[in-house]
KOLDRENMI-929315 format. One record per residue (C-alpha): x, y, z. Coordinates in steps of 0.02 Angstrom, whole numbers, plus 32768, in hexadecimal, padded with zeros to 4 digits. Layout:
KOLDRENMI-929315
XYZ...
end
This chain:
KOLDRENMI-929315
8553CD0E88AC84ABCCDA88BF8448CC58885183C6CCA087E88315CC4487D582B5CC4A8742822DCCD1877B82D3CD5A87A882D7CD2D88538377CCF588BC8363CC50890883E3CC98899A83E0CD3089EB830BCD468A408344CDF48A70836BCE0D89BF82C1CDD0898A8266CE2D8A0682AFCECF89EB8276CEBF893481D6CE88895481ADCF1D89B68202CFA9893F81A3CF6688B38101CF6C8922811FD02289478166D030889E80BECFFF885A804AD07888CD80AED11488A0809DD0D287D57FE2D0C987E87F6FD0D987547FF7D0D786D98051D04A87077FAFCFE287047F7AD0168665802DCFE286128044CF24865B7FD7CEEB85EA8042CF3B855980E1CEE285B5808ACE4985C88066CE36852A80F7CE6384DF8162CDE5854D80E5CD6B852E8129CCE084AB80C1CCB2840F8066CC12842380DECB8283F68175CBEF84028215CBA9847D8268CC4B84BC8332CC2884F0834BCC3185B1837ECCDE85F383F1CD10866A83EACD9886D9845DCE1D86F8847DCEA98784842FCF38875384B7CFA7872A8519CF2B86CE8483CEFE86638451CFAE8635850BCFDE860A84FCCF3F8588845BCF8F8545849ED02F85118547D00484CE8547CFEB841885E1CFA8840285D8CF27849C8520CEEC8450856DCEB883BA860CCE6583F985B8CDD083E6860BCDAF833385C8CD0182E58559CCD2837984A8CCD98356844CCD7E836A83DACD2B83DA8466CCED844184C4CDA7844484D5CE0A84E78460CE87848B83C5CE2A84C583FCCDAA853B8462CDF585CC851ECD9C860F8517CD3886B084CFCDA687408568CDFD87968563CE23885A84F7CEB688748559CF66888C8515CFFD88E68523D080887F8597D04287EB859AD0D4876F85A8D162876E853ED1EA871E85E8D201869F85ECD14086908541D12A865F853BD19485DA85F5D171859C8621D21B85B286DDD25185A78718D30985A586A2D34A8530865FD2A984D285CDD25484F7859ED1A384C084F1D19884E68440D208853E83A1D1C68578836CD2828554833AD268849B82D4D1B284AD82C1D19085778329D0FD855F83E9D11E856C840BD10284B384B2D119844F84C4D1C183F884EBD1728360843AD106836883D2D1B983858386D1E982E7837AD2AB83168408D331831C8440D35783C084D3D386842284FBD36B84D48558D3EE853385C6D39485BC85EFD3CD866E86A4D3E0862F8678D45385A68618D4B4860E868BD4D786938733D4EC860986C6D57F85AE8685D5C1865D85FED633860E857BD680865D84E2D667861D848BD5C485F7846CD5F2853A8519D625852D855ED574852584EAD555847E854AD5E1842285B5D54D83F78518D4E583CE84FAD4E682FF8437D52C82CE8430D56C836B8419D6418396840FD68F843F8378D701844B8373D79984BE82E8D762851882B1D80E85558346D81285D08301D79F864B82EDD6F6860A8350D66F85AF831FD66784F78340D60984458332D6038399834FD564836B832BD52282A582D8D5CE828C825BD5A9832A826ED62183B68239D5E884698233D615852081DBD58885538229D4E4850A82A3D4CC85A982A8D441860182FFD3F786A1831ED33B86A782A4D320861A8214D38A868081E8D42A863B8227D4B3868281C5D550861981C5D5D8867C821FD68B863F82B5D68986AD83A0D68786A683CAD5E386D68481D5BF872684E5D5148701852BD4FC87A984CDD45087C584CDD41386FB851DD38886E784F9D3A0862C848DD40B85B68439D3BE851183FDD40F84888384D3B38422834AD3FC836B82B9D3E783088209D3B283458207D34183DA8167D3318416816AD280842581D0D27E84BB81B7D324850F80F4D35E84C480ABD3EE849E8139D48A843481F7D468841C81BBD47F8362827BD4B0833482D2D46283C982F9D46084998367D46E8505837FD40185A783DDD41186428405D36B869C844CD386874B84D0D32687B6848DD2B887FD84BAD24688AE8507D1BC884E8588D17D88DD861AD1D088898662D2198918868BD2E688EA86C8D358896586E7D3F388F986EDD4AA892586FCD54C889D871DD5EB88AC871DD67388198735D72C87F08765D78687538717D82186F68690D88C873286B1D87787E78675D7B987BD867BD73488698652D6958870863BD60988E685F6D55288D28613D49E892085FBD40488F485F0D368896D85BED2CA895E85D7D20A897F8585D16289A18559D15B8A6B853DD0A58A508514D02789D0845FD06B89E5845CD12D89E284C9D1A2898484BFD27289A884EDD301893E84E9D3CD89688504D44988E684FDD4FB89248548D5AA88DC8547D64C88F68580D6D18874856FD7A1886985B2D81187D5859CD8B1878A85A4D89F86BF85DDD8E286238544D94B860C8546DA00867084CFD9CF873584D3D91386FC84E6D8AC877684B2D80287AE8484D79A88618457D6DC8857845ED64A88C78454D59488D68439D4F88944840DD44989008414D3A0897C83DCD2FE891283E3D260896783E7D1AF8916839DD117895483B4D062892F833DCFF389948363CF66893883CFCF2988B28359CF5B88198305D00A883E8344D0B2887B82F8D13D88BC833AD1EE88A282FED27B89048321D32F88DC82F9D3E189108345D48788D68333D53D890F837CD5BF8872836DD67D8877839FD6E687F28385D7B287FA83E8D81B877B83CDD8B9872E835DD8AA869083A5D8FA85F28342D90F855183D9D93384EC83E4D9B9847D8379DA1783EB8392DA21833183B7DAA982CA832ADAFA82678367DB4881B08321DBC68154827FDB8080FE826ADB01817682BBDA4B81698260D9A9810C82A0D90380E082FAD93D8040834FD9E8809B837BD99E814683C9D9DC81DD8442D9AA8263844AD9BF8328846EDA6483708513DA7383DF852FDB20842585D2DB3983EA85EFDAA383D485E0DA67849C8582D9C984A68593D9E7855B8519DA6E856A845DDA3585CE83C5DA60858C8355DA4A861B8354DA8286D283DEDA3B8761836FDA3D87E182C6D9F2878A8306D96B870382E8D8C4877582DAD812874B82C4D7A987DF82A6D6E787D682A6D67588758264D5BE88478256D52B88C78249D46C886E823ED3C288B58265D32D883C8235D27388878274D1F288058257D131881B82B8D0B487A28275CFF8878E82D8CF7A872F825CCEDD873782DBCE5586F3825FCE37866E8299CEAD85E08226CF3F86278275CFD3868C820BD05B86D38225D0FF870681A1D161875781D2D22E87848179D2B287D381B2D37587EA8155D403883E818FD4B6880C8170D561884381A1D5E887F58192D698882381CAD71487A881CDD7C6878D821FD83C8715821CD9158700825DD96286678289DA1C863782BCDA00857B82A3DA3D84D681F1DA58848E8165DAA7844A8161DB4583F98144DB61833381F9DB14831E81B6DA748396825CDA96840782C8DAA58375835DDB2B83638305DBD882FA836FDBF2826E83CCDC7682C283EFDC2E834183B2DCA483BC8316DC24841482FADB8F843F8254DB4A84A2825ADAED854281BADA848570819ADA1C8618814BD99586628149D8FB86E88109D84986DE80F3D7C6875280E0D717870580E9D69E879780B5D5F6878380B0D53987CD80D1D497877B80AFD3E4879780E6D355871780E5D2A287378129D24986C3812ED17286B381A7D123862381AAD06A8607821ED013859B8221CF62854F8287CF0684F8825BCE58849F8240CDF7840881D1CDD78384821ACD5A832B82B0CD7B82E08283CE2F82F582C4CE9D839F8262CF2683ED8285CFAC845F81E2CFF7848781D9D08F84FB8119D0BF853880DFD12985C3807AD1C685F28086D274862F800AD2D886A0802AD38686CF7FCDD42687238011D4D587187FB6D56F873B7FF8D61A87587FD0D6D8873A8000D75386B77FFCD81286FE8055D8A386A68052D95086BD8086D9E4865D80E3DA66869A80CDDB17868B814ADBB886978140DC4386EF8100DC9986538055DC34865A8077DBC985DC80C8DB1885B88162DB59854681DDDBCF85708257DC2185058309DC05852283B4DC4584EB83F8DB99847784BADBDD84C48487DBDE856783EFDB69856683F6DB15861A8350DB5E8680835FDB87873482B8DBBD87558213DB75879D8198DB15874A80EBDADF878880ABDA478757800CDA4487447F88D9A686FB7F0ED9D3866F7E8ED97A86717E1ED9B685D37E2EDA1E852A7E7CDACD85197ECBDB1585A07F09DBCD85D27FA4DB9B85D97FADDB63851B7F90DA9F85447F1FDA4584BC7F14D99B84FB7EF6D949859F7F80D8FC86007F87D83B86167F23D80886B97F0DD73986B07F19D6BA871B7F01D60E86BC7F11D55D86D27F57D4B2865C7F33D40986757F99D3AB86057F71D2E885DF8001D276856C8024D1D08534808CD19584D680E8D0FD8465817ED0D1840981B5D03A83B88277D0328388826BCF8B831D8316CF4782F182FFCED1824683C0CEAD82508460CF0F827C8463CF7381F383BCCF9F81FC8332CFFB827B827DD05982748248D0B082E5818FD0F382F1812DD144837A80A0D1C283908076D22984267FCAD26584687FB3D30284C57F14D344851C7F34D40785347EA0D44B85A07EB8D50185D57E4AD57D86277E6CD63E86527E1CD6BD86B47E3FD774866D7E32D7CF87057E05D87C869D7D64D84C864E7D48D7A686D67D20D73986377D61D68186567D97D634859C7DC1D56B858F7E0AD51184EB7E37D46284F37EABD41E845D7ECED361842D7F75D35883F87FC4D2B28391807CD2CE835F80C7D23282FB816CD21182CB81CED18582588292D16C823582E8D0F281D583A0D0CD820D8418D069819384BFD05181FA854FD01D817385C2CFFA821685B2CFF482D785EAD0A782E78585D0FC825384DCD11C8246846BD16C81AA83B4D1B381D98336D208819582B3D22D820D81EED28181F581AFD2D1828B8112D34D82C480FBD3AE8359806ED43083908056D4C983DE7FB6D50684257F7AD5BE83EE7F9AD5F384AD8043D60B847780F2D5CF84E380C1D613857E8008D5E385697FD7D68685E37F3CD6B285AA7EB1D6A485147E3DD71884D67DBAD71984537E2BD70D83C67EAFD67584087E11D62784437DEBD600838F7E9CD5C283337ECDD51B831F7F8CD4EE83568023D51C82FD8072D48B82B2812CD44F828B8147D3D1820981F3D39081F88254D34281898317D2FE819E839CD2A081688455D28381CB84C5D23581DC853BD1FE827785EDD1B082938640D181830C86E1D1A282D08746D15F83668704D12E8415870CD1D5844A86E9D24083A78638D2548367860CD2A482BC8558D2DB82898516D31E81FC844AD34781D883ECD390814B8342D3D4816E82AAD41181318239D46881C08183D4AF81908127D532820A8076D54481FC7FDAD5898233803CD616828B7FAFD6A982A87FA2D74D82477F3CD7CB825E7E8FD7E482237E9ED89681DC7DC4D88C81C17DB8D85A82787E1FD89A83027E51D82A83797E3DD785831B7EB9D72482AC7ED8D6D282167F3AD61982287F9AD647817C804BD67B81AC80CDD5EC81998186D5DD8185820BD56C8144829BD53881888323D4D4811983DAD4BA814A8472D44B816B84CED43781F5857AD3E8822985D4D3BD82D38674D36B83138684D34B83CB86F5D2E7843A87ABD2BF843A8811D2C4838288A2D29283F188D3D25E849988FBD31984B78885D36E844E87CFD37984668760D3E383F186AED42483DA8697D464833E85E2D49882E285BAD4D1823A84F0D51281F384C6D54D81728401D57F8193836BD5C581108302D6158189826ED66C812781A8D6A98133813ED66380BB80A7D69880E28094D74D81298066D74F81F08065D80481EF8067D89E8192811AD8A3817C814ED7F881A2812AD7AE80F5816AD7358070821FD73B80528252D76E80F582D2D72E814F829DD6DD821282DFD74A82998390D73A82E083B8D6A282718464D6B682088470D650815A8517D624819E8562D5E782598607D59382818668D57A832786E4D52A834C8737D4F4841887CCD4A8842A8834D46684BC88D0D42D84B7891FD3B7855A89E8D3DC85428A10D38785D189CAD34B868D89CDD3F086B8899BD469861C8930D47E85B588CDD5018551884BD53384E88802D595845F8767D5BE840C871ED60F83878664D650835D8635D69382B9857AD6D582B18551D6FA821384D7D7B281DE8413D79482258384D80A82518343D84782F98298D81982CF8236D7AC822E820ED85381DC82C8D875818E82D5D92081B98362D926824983FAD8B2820C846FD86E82A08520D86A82358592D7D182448618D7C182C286B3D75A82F986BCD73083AA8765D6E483EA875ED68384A387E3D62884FD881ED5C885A688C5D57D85F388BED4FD8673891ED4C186E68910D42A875F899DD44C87F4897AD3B188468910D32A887B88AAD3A488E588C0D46288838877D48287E08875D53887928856D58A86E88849D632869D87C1D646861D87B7D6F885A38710D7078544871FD77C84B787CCD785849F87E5D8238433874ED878847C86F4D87A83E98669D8ED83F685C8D888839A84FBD86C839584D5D7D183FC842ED7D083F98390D81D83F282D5D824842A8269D89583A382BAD91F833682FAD98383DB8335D91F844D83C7D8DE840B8451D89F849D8502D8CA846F8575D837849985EBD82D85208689D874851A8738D82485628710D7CE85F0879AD77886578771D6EB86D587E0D698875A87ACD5FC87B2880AD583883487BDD4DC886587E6D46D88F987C8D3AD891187D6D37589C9
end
């Protein structure tokens, strides 16, 4: 082992010493302004007060020091020693240095489907149980025991949290009452744009409720969602898959990886996978490839390099109408979904038009500093492009607005296409020190964010053979196999019955952020944590139809304060007050006009109290109360068209409940409970007024996945999902009833090489309302859907 000298050095090893001194030379170019402008912070927070006789520290390899830093339990082992003189704050005797020492599972403490700790909520790898937000983190196990398809699938056993339609093309959520198709992220990056995402390179998915603009800026007013992917962590992984099941469903993926030397690591995910689907001319393509290296030059930074290539083209479906009653339908007379007799299987839209094609291309570069001092730094960068493009045929317009007539002898089809491409650039820099003041200890995280995305926003409507944008369709045989011209309108009233100009903009963000929190730790049974976050939000955007160029700029400052009081190592009691923003561009930001020039930003004030226990070492229990306030949401301006009125708000109030990891040796469980008050309290239209109920959000959601090891060989699995009544949309009028969805899975692992499992979504093909996106287009759920996968190690 080498000897340590007081200023981190090694007093052996001058290749040692020279390797450092040159990553942290290139280390500091690529950090740049940033870095500079925090030393001073970390200077002066290392920096002793005058008088004051610090104890000597010793230094430990990296990994081994950070794995003391975010285990709870291990921090406090120190039982009658002096808290100065804990492992918490001053680090065992430096081991030997280990390329590559954890693993991705081992960092995080994950086992089967528990998690200990996530550097997702705070930027620091923290303990669950020290996280004053509700969250849940989806492992890789979990993922691949329930085998769904769809990215927002895996959340319908995530409590507050509702799967929106998202027009048929994009992943989409309702979480605390807040819908979003823009707070997605990838590796803490945001990843916004309108698209299906697969899971074949996640090595977990985390959903974070309730504001959280602190760490990831500007939205996420009811919650995320983040995908971190596998990663080359020298775990050597040779794994190949194959799949088939319902629907003509086949599937391919590997998975290889290992340490080439104590330097470099490699990792390639890649898939392939083509279906048809439950709906009538469904079907799906999509694709993968994803090579990340990870470099080490020296003992105390890494560098990780990745680049992925993703397309996704499936048919877009719309879902289908309502049924319009005699007298017309209102919030206190309302309807349900229409079904011709009964199939949920029917499509209502046009086999050879309905497209939704995504192909996005992003390179991550991620550089980790641990400067021996107490202060880590991580500085990441990812470029994104995204091209995207989605056609629907679907039902629309009319008197009825695309609903069912009451005799059930029309139904209106409308059409359109949109292309909503876009690029996106985010570096981000997080520091993190940890120190004294006093008897006081400090974990301050500080850093900044810059970003540029610009893209365009060009629809066009289509119109029917009959010269018009609608055409009349029989609801029993609804699907159209016509033509349809698509055509852009660019101004006013049109022949063909088009009122308002299509979307034509091409626009550009520059996003500025900084940020700081202070986690102060008065003793072990007691932390604050307080922070505020600053974002600059300039956007500008060209509307191609009238070639008038609009700018807004918005200065954003979203605090937040918790209090935890931990009776025990393994329980924790919170109540938290956070704030995020949204800018009146909306989500997706794609364009402003004269009217969304003017409003100030939606805001998201938050109030919570939880609680979290670590019942055993593998067993986590959560529980939150909350109290989330939505305002300044826009209305119209009935005396002047085209303008709004920042009046419409909503509340959100509810309780929540999860149990997650292993109750046994055998048994693992995931288990969520909600119970959520979604309602408008200020009108933001018309018809979406006091009283009313938020769109798709049941009062009541439980589910319930269990998995059961009977022996080396077998085990199996079972879940349950009970969705409680909602509406298709805020104004009350089309109610989605309540269902009971039963899922299950057997396993079985041959031998040290074969793995296989058999996975049956929808048991007793219950025919339900999964979701919706306006009053009609409402997506049936899937019926009984059988999967078959093998998996071999080599």
């Amino acid at each position: 082992m080498n000897s340590i000298a007081a200023d981190g050095e090694t007093l052996s090893g001058a290749g040692s010493v020279s390797r450092r001194k040159i990553a942290s030379s290139v280390l500091a170019a690529l950090m740049g302004s940033a870095a500079f402008l925090a030393a001073p912070q970390a200077l002066a927070q290392s920096a002793p007060a005058p008088g004051a006789t610090l104890p000597p520290v010793n230094v430990t390899a990296p990994e081994a020091q950070r794995h003391s830093n975010s285990s709870t339990t291990s921090r406090r082992s120190g039982g009658a020693r002096s808290r100065r003189t804990q492992t918490a704050r001053r680090p065992e005797p430096a081991a030997e240095p280990k390329a590559f020492a954890q693993s991705q599972d081992a960092r995080t403490g994950t086992v089967g489907y528990f998690t200990n700790s996530t550097s997702v909520a705070t930027k620091s790898n923290t303990p669950i149980v020290n996280i004053p937000q509700s969250l849940a983190v989806i492992t890789h196990e979990q993922i691949r025991d329930q085998n769904y398809q769809g990215l927002t699938d895996v959340t319908r056993y995530v409590p507050s949290v509702a799967v929106h339609q998202g027009e048929g093309n994009r992943d989409e959520l309702v979480i605390r009452g807040v819908d979003s198709s823009a707070n997605f992220f990838v590796n803490g990056f945001r990843d916004d744009v309108q698209y299906f995402r697969d899971m074949y390179n996640a090595q977990s998915i985390e959903v974070l409720k309730g504001p959280s603009a602190l760490t990831f800026g500007r939205g996420a007013g009811g919650g995320l969602l983040n995908r971190t992917l596998k990663e080359a962590d020298g775990r050597r992984i040779y794994e190949a898959t194959a799949q088939t099941g319902s629907w003509g469903d086949r599937r391919v993926s590997l998975d290889a990886g290992q340490a080439i030397n104590e330097n470099v690591a490699a990792r390639l995910n890649v898939f392939y996978e083509g279906s048809d689907a439950f709906r009538d001319f469904n079907h799906l393509e999509r694709y993968g490839i994803n090579p990340t290296v990870t470099l080490k030059p020296d003992d105390f930074t890494k560098v990780k390099l990745s680049y992925e290539y993703y397309h996704d083209g499936r048919t877009a479906d719309r879902g289908n109408p309502s049924q319009s009653l005699p007298g017309g339908v209102t919030r206190f007379n309302p309807t349900t979904p229409f079904a011709p007799n009964g199939n949920l299987q029917v499509f209502f839209g046009s086999p050879s038009l309905n497209t939704a094609q995504a192909t996005v291309q992003t390179g991550m570069a991620i550089i980790e500093h641990d400067f021996q001092n107490g202060l880590t730094v991580r500085n990441g960068t990812i470029a994104a492009d995204y091209k995207k493009f989605y056609q629907n045929v679907y039902p629309t317009g009319g008197p009825l607005a695309g609903a069912v007539n009451p005799a059930d002898t029309a139904v209106n089809l409308g059409a359109y296409q949109h292309t909503t491409n876009r690029d996106n650039v985010f570096n981000q820099t997080d520091f993190t020190y940890k120190g004294w003041t006093g008897p006081i200890a400090h974990t301050v995280g500080f850093g900044t964010e810059f970003g540029r995305q610009t893209g365009v926003d060009i629809r066009n409507t289509g119109v029917f053979p009959n010269g018009t944008n609608t055409i009349v369709q029989n609801p029993f045989a609804p699907t159209y196999f016509g033509p349809v011209n698509f055509v852009h309108h660019f101004t006013g009233v049109n022949a063909d019955g088009v009122t308002t100009p299509d979307s034509n903009s091409k626009y550009g963000l520059n996003v500025e952020s900084g940020y700081l929190r202070d986690t102060i730790e008065f003793s072990r049974a007691l932390q604050l944590i307080v922070g505020t976050r600053f974002d600059r939000f300039e956007m500008s955007a060209l509307d191609m139809n009238t070639n008038i160029n609009r700018n807004r700029t918005d200065n954003l400052v979203s605090p937040q304060a918790a209090l935890i009081v931990k009776p025990m190592e393994t329980m924790s009691v919170y109540t938290v007050y956070s704030i995020s923003y949204l800018p009146a561009s909306g989500d997706q930001f794609s364009s402003l006009n004269d009217g969304t020039l003017i409003l100030q930003p939606q805001k998201f004030e938050n109030t919570e109290v939880g609680m979290k226990w670590n019942i055993n070492p593998k067993l986590l229990f959560s529980t939150a109360i909350y109290n989330l306030n939505r305002t300044n949401q826009p209305i119209a301006d009935g005396n002047n068209p085209g303008f709004f009125l920042p009046s419409g708000s909503t509340l959100t109030r509810g309780f929540e409940a999860s149990l997650v990891g292993y109750v046994t040796d055998q048994w693992q469980s995931s288990l969520g409970y909600a119970y959520t008050d979604a309602k408008i309290t200020s009108a933001t239209s018309a018809t979406v007024v006091p009283g009313n109920r938020v769109q798709l959000v049941p009062y009541n959601q439980f589910a319930w996945w269990n998995k059961y090891q009977f022996n080396p060989t077998w085990a199996a699995a079972l879940g349950i999902i009970y969705f409680g009544d909602s509406f298709a949309s805020s104004d009350d009028t089309v109610r989605l009833p309540s269902f009971v969805r039963f899922d299950a899975g057997v396993y079985a692992t041959i031998d040290a090489n074969w793995r296989a499992q058999l996975t049956v979504e929808n048991i007793f093909n219950r025919g339900y309302w999964a979701s919706a996106d306006g009053n009609n287009n409402i997506s049936p759920g899937q019926g009984r859907t059988v999967r078959v996968q093998a998996s071999y190690r080599f």
